[in-house]
C-alpha positions as CSV (number, residue, x, y, z in Angstrom):
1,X,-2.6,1.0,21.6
2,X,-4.5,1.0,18.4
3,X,-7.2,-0.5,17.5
4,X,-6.9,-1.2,13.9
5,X,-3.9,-1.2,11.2
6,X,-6.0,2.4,10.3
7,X,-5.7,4.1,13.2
8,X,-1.9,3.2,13.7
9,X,-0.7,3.9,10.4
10,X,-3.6,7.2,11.0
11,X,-1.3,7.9,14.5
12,X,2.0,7.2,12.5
13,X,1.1,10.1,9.8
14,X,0.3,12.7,12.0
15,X,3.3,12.0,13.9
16,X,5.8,12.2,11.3
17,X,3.8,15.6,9.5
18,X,3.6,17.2,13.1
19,X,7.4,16.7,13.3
20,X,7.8,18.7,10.2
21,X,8.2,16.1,7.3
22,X,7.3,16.8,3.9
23,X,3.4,14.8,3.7
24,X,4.3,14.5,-0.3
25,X,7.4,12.6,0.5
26,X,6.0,10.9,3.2
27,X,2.9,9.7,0.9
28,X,5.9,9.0,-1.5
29,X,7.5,7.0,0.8
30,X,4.5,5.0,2.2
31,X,3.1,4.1,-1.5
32,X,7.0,2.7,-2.2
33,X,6.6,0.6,0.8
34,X,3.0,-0.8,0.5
35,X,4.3,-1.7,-3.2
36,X,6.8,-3.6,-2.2
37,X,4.8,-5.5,0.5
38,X,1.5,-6.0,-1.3
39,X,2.5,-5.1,-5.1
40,X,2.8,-9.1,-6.0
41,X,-0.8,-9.5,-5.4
42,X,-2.0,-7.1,-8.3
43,X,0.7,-9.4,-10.1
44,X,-1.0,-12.6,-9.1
45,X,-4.4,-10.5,-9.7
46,X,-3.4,-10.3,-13.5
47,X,-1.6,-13.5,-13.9
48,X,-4.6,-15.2,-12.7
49,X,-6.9,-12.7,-15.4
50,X,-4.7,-13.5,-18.0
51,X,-5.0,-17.6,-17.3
52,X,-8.4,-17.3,-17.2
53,X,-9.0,-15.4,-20.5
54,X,-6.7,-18.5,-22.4
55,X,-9.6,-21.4,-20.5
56,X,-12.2,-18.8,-22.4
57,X,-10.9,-19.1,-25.9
């Protein structure tokens, strides 16, 4: 078992490009995924830059 998300995602990776996938679409794939998991946090990120520029002026 893995020790860390790392090293599982690491595992997963190799895995899929030693079975012959395409490591573009595979990056492709993963980046699509982590976006739609963790992408509202950049929103929150900005939304909470953009409030916080307004308390400024």
């Amino acid at each position: 078992m893995a020790k860390s998300f790392k090293e599982a995602l690491d595992t997963l990776v190799k895995e899929r490009i030693a079975a012959g996938e395409d490591p573009a679409e595979l990056f492709d794939e993963l980046h699509r995924e982590a976006n739609q998991v963790f992408g509202h946090y950049n929103l929150e990120y900005e939304l909470g830059m953009m409030l916080r520029e307004e308390k400024k002026d």
